[in-house]
Residue frames as a rotation matrix with the C-alpha (Angstrom) as fourth column:
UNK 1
-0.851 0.085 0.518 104.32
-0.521 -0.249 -0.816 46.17
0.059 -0.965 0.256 93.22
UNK 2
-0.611 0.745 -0.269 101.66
0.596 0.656 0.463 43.95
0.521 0.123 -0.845 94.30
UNK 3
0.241 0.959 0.148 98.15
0.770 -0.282 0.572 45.16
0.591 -0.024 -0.807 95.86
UNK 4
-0.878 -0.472 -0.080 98.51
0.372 -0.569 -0.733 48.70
0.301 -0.674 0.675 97.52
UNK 5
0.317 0.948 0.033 95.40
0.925 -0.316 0.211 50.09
0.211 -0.036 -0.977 99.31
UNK 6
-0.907 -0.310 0.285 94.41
0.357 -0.925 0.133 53.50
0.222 0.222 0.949 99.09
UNK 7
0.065 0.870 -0.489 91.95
0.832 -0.318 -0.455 55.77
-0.551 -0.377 -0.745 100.91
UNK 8
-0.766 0.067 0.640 89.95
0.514 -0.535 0.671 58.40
0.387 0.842 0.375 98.85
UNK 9
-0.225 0.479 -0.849 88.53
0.902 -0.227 -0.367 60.50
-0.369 -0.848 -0.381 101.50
UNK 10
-0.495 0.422 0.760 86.32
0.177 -0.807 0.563 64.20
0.851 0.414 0.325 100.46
UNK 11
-0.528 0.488 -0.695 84.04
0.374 -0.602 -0.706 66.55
-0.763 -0.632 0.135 102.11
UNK 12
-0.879 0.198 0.433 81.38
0.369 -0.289 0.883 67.29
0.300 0.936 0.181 100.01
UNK 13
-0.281 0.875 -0.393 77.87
-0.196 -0.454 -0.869 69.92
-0.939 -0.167 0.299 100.73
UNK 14
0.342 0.558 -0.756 76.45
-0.930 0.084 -0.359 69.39
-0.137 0.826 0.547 96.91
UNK 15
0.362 -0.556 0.748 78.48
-0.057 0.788 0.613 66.10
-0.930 -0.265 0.254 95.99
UNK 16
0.797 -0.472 -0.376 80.31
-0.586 -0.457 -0.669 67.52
0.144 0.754 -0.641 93.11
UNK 17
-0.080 -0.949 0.305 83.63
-0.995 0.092 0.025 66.88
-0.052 -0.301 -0.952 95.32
UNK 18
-0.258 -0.001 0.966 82.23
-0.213 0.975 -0.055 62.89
-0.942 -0.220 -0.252 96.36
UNK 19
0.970 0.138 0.201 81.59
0.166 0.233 -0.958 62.38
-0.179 0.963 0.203 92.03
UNK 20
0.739 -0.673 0.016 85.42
-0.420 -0.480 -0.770 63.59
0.526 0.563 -0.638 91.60
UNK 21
-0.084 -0.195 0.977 86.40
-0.854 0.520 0.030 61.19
-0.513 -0.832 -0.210 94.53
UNK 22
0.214 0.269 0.939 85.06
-0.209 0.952 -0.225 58.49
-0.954 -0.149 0.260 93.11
UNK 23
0.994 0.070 -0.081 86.59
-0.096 0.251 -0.963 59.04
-0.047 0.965 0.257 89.72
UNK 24
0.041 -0.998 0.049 89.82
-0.975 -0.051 -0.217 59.41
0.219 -0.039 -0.975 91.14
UNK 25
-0.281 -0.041 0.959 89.24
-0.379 0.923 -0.071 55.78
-0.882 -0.383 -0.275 92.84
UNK 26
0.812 0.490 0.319 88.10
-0.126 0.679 -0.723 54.24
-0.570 0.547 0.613 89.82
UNK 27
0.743 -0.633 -0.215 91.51
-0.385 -0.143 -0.912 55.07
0.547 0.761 -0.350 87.70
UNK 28
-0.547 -0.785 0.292 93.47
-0.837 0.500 -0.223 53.71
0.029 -0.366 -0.930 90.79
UNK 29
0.252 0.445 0.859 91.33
-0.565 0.788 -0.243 51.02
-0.786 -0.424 0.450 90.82
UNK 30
0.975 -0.121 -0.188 92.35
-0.143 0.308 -0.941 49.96
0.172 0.944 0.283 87.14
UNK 31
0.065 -0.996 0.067 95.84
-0.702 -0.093 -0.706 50.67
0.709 -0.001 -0.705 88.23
UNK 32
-0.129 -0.298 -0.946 95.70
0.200 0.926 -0.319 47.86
0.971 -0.230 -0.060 90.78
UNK 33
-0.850 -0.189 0.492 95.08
-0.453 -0.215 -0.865 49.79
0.269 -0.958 0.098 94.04
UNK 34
-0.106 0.846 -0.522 92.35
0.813 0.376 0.444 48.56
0.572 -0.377 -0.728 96.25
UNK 35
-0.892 -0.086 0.444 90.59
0.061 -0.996 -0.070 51.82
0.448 -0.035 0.893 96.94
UNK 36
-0.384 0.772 -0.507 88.26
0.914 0.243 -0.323 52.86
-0.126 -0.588 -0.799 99.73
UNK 37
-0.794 0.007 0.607 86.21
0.085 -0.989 0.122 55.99
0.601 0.149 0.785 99.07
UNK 38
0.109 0.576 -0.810 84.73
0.918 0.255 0.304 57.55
0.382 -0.777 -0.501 101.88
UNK 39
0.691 0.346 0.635 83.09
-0.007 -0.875 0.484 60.93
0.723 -0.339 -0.602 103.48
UNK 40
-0.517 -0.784 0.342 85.77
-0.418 -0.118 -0.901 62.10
0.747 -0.609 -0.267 106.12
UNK 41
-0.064 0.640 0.765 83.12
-0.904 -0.362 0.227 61.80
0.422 -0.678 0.602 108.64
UNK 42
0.834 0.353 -0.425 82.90
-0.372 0.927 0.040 57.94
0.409 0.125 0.904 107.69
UNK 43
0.253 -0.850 -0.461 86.86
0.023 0.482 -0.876 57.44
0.967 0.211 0.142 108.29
UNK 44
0.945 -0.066 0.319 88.19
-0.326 -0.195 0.925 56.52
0.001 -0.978 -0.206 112.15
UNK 45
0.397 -0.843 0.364 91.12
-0.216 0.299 0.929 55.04
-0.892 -0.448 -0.063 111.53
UNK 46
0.378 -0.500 -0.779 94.20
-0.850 -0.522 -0.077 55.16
-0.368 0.691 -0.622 108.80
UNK 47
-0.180 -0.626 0.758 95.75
-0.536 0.709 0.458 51.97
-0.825 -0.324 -0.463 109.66
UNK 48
0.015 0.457 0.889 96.27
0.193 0.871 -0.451 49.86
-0.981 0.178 -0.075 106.50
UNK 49
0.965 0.140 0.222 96.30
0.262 -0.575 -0.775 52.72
0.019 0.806 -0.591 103.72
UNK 50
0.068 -0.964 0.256 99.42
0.948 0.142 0.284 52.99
-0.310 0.224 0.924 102.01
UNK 51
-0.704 0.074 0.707 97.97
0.405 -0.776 0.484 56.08
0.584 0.627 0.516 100.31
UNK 52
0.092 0.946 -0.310 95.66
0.778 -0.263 -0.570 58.77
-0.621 -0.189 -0.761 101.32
UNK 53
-0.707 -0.339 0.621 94.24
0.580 -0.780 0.235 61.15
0.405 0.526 0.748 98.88
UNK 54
-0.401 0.864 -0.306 91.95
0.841 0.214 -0.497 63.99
-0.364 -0.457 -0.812 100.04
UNK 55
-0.754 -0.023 0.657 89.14
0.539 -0.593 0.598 66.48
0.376 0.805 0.459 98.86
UNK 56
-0.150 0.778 -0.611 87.18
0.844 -0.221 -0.489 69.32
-0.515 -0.588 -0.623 99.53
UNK 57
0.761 0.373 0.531 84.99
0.501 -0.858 -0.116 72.29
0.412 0.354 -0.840 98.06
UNK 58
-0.885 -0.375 0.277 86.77
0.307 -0.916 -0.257 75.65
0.350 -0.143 0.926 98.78
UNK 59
0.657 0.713 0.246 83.92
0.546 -0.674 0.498 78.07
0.520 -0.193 -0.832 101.07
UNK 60
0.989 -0.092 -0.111 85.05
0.011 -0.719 0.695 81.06
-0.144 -0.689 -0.710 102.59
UNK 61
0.169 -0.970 0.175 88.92
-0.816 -0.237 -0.527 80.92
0.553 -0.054 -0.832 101.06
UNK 62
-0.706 -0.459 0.539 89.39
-0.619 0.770 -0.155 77.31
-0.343 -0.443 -0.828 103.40
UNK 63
-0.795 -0.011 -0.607 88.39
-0.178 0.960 0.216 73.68
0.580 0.280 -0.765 102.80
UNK 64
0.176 0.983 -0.044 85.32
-0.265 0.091 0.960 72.45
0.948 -0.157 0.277 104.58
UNK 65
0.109 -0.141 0.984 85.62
-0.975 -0.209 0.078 72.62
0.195 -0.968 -0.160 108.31
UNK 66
0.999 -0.039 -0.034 84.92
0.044 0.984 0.170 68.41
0.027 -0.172 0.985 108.41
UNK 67
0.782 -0.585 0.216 88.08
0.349 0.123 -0.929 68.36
0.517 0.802 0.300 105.88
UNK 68
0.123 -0.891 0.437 90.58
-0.595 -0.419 -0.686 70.42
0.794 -0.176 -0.582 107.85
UNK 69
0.413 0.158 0.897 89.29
-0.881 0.320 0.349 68.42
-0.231 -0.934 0.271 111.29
UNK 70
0.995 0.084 0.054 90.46
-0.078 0.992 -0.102 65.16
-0.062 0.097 0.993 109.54
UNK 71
0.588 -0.809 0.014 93.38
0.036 0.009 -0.999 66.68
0.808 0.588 0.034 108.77
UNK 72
-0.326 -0.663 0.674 94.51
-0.665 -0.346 -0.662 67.67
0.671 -0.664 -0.328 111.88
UNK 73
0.729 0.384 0.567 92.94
-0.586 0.777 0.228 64.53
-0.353 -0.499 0.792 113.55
UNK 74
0.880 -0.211 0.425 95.19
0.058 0.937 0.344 62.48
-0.471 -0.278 0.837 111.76
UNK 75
0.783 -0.599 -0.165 98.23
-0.615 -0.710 -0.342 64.86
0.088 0.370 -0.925 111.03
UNK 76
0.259 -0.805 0.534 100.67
-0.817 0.112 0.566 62.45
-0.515 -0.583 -0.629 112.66
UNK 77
0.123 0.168 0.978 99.72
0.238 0.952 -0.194 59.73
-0.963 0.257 0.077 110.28
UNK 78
0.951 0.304 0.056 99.40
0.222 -0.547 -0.807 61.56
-0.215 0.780 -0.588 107.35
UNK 79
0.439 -0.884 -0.160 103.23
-0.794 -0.465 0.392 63.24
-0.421 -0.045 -0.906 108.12
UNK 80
-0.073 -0.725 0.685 104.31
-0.653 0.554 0.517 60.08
-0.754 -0.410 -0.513 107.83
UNK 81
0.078 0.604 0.793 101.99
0.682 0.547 -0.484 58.51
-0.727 0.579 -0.370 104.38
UNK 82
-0.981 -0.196 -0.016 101.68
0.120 -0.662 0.740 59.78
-0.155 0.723 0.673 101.23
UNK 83
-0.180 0.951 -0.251 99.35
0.653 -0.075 -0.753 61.95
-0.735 -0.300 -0.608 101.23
UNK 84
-0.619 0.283 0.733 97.54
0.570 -0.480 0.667 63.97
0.540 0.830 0.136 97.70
UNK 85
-0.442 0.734 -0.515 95.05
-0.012 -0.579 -0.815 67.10
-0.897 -0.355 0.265 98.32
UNK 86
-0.441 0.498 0.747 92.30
0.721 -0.299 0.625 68.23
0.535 0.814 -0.227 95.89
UNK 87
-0.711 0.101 -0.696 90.47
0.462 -0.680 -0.570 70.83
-0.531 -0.727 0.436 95.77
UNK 88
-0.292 0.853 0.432 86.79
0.921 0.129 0.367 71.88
0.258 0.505 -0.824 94.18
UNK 89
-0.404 -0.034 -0.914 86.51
0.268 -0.960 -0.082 75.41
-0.875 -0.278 0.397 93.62
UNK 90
0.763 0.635 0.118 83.76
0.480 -0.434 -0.763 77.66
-0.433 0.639 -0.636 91.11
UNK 91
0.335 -0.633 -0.698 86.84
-0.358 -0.771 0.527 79.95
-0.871 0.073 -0.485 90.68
UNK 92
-0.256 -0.964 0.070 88.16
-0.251 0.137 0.958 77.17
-0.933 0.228 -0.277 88.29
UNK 93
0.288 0.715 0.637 85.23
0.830 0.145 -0.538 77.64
-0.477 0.684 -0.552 85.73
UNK 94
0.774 -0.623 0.112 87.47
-0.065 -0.254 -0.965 79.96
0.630 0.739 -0.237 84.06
UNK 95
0.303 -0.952 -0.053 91.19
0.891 0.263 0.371 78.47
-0.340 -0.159 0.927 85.29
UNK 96
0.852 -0.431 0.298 93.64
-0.481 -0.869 0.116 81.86
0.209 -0.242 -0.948 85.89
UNK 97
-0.189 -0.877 -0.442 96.70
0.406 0.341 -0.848 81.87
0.894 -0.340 0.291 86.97
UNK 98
-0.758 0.018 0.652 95.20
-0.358 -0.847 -0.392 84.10
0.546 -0.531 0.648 89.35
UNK 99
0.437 0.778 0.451 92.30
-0.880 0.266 0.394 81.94
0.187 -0.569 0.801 90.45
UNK 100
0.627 -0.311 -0.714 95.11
0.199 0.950 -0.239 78.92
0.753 0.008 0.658 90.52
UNK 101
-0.534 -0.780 0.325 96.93
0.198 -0.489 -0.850 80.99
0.822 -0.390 0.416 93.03
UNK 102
-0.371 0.549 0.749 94.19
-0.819 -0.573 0.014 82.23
0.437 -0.608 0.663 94.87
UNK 103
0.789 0.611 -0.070 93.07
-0.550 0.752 0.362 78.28
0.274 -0.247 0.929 95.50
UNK 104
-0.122 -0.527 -0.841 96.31
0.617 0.623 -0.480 76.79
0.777 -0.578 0.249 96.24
UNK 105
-0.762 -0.407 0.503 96.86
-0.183 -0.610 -0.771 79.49
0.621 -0.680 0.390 98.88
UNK 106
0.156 0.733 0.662 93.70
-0.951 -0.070 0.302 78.28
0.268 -0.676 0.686 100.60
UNK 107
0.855 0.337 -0.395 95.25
-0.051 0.812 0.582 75.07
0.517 -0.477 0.711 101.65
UNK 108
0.149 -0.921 0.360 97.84
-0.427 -0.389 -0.816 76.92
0.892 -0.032 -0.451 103.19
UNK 109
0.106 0.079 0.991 96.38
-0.987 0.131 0.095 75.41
-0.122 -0.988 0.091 106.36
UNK 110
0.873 0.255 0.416 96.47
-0.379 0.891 0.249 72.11
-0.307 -0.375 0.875 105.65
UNK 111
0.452 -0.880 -0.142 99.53
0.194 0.252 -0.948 71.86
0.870 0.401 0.285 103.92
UNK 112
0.211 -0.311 0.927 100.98
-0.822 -0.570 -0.004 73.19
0.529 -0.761 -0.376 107.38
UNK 113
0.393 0.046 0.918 99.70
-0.750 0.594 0.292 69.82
-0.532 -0.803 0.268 109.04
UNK 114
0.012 -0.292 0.956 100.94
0.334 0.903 0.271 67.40
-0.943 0.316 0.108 106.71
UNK 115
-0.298 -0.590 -0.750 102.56
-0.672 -0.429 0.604 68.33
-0.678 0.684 -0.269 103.44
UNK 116
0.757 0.553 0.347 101.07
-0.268 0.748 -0.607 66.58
-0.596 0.367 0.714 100.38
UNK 117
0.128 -0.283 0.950 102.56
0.543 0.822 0.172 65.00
-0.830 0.494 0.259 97.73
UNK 118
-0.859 -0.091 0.503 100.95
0.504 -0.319 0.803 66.36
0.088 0.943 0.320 94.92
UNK 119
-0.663 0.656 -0.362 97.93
0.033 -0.458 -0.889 68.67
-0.748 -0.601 0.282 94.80
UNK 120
-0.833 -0.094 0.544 95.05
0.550 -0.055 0.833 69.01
-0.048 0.994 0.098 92.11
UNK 121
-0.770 0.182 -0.612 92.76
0.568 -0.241 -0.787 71.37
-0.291 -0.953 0.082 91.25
UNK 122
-0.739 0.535 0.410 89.55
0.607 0.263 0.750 71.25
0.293 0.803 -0.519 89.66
UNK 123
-0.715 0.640 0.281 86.51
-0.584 -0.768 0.261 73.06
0.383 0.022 0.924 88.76
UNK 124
-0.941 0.154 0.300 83.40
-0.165 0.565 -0.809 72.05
-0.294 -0.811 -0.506 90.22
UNK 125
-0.574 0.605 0.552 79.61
0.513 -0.259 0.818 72.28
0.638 0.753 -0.161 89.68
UNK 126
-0.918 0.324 -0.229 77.43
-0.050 -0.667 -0.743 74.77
-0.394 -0.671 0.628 91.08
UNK 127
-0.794 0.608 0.028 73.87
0.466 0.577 0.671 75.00
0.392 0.545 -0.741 91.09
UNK 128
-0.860 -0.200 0.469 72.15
-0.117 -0.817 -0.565 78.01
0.496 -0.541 0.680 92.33
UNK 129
0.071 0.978 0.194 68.73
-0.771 -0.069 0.633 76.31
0.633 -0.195 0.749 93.39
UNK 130
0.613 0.196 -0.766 70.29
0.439 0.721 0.536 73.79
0.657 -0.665 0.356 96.03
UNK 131
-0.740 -0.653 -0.159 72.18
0.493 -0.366 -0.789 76.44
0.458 -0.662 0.593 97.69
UNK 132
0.041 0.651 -0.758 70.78
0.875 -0.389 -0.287 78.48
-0.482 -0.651 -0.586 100.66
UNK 133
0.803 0.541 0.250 69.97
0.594 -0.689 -0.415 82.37
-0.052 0.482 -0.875 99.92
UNK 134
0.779 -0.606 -0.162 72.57
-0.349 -0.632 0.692 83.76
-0.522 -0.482 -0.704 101.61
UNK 135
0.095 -0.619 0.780 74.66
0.129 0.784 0.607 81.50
-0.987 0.043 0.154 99.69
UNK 136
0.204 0.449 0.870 73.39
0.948 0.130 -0.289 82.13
-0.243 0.884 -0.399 96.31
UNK 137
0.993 -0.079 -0.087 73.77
-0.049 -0.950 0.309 85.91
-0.107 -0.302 -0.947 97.30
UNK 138
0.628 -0.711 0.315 77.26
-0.378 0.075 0.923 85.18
-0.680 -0.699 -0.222 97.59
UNK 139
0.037 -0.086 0.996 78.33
0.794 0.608 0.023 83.00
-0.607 0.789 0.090 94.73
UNK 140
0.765 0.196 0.613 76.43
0.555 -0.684 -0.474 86.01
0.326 0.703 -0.632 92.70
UNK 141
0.950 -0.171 -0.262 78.47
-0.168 -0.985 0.033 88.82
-0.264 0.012 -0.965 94.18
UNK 142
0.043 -0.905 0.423 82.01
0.245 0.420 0.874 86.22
-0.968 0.066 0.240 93.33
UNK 143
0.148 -0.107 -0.983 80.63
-0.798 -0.600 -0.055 86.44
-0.584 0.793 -0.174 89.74
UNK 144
-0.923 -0.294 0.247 80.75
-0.235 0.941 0.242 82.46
-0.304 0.166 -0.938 89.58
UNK 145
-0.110 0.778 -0.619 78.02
-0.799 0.302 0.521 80.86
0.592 0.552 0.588 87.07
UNK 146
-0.055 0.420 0.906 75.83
-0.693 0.637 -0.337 78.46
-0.718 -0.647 0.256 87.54
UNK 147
0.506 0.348 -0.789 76.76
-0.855 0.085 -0.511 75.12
-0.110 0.934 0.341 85.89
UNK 148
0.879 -0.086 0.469 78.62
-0.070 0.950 0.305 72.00
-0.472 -0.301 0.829 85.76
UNK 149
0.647 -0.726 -0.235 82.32
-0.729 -0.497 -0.472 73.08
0.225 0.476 -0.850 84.78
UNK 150
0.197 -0.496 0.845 84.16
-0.228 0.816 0.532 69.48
-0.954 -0.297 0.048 85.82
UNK 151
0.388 -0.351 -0.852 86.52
-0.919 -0.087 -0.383 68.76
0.061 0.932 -0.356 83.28
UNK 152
0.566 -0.058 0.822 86.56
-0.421 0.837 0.349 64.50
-0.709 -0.544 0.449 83.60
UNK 153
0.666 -0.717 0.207 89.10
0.566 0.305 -0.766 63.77
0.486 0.627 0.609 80.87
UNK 154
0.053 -0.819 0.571 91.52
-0.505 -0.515 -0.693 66.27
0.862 -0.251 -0.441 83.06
UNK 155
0.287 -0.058 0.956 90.60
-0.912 0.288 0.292 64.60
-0.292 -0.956 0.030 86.48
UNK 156
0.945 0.158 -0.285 91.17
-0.270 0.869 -0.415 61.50
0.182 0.469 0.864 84.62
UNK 157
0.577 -0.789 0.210 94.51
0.347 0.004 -0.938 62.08
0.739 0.614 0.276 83.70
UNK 158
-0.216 -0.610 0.763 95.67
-0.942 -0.075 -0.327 63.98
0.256 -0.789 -0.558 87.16
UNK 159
0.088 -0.038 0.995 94.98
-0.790 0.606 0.093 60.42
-0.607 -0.794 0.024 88.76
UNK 160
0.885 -0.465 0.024 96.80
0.335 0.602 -0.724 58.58
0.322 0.649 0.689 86.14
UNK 161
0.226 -0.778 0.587 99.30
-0.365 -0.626 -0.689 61.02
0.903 -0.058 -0.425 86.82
UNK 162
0.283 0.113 0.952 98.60
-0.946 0.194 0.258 60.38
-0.156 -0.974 0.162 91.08
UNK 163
0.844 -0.056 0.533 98.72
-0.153 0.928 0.340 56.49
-0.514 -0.368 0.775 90.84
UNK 164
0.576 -0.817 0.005 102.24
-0.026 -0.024 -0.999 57.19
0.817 0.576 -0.035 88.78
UNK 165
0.193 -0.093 0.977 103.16
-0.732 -0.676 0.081 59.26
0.653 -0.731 -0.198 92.28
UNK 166
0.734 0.538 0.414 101.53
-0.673 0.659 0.336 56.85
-0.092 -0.525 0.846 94.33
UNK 167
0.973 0.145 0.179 103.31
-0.150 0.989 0.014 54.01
-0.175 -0.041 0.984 93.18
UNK 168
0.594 -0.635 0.493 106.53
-0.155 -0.692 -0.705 55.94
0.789 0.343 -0.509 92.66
UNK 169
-0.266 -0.361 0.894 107.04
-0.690 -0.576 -0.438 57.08
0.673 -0.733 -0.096 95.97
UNK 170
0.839 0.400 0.369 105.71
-0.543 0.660 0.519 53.18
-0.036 -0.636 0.771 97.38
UNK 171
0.752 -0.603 -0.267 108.23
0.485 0.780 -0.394 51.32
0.446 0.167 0.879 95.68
UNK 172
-0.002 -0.873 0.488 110.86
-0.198 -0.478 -0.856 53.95
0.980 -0.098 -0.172 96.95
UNK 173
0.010 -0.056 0.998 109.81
-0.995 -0.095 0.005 53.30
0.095 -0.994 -0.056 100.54
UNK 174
0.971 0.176 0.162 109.80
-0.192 0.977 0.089 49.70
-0.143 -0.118 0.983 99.85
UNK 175
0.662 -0.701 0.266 113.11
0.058 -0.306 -0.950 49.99
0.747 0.645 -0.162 98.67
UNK 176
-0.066 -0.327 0.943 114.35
-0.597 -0.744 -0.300 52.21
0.799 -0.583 -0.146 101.57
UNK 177
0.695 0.331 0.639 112.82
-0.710 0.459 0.534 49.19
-0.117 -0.825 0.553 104.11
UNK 178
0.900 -0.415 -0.131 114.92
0.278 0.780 -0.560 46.42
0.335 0.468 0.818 102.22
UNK 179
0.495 -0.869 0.003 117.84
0.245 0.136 -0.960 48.16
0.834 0.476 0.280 102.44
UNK 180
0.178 -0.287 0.941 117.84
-0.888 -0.458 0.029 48.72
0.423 -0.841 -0.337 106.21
UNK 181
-0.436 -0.846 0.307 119.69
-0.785 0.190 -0.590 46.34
0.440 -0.499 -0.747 108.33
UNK 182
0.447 0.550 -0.706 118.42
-0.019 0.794 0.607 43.09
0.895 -0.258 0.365 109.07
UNK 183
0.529 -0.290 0.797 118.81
-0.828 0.028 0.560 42.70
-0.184 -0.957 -0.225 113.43
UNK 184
-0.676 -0.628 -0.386 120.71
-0.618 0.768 -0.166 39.05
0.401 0.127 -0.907 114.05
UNK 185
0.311 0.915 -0.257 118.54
-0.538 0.393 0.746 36.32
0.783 -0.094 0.614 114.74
């Protein structure tokens, strides 16, 4: 396949999520994609991206309010693209089956608007002196440490895995165009 482009789009309040963004774009960048990585806020328009992958912290059991708005801003595109989710969550500083459950099930909403692909889901870092009180308060009563629990030889390897996907599920739609019916000239 020759040059596919790919948008790496996040929501990030610490930038934990936009550092795990931009490692996912570097590994498709080796793979051959041309990769834009960019704050949702930053993105207006899809056109052009063969791929979108996107990420966001977990607060409150949902995705960052920006993060769902992008989704459902461009749901109709998305439906229609392969699209990847992450997800950045304290919960996975000790990785359950029970805290891997409890975090897919918070993108029950977005998976609604636009089914991903593939999903991944990583720990994050936390840091209890750039959060607000009420926040810190919170965090404490979850029972989530303070520390820097990204595991970058796993994110590595899910987006080796992704640009496998990725380039999988292009060539099949390239494929799928070819073999449709040329009009008469």
């Amino acid at each position: 396949m020759g040059t596919w482009r790919v948008l790496v789009a996040y929501a990030s309040r610490l930038g934990s999520t936009r550092e795990i963004a931009q490692t996912i774009a570097q590994v498709l960048t080796r793979r051959g994609a041309v990769v834009d990585v960019l704050a949702v806020d930053q993105v207006k328009c899809l056109q052009g991206y063969q791929a979108v992958i996107l990420g966001s912290p977990i607060r409150e059991a949902h995705w960052l309010p920006e993060a769902i708005d992008f989704v459902w801003t461009h749901r109709e595109v998305l439906q229609q693209l392969p699209v990847v989710y992450f997800v950045v969550s304290g919960l996975m500083s000790n990785p359950t089956p029970e805290h891997f459950h409890e975090v897919y099930a918070c993108l029950a909403e977005v998976r609604a608007l636009a089914e991903p692909l593939e999903m991944g889901i990583f720990a994050g870092s936390l840091e209890y002196d750039r959060l607000e009180r009420d926040q810190v308060v919170k965090v404490l009563s979850k029972g989530l440490p303070e520390g820097d629990f990204r595991r970058w030889q796993e994110v590595r390897a899910w987006a080796e895995d992704i640009a496998d996907r990725l380039l999988l599920e292009l060539a099949r739609k390239q494929a799928a165009e070819s073999a449709k019916p040329k009009p008469p000239a």
